[in-house]
N, C-alpha and C positions, 0 to 999 in steps of 0.2 A: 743294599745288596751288592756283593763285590761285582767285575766285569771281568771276563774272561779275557774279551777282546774289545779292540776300538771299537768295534760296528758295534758291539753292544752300549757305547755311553752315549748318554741324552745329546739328541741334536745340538741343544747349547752349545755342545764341548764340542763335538764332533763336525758339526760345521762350522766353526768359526776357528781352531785352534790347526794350528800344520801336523802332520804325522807324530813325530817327536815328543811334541809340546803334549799329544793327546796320549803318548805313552806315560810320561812324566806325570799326568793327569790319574791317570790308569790306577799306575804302582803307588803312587801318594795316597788315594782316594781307599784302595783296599788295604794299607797297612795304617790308616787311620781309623777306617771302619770296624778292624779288630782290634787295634786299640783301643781304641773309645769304647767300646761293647756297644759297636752295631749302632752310634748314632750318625746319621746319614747326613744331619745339617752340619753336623762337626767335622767329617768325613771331607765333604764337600768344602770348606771352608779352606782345610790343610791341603788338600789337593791343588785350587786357585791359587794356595800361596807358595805351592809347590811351582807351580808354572808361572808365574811372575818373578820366581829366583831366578829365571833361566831365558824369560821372555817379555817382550811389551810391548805395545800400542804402537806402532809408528804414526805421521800423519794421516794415515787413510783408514786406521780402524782395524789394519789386519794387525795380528799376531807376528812377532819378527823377533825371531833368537836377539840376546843381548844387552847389555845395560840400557835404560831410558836415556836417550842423548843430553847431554849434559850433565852426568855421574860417572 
């Protein structure tokens, strides 16, 4: 199902990713979703690699705009 808004996506996304990263999540996740004709695991997959083009893990586990240090 698309999301209108942030508060609407699954905890997963919404508590662990920063504002930003959860929009990038957002817009990736619903023009994959109609792409794909509505599959949600696919959906979800383009969305994740949507937001790892744009952000990554630092040491402590949170989300942080920018290349994986060392690339």
């Amino acid at each position: 199902m698309p999301y209108q808004t942030n508060a609407e996506l699954p905890s997963s996304v919404k508590d662990h990713l920063p504002a930003h990263a959860q929009d990038i999540f957002r817009e990736a996740f619903n023009h994959a979703y109609q792409e794909y004709g509505h599959d949600e695991s696919q959906a979800f997959r383009v969305a994740w690699a949507a937001v790892e083009h744009e952000y990554h893990r630092d040491g402590d586990d949170k989300w942080v705009k920018g290349p994986t240090r060392g690339q």
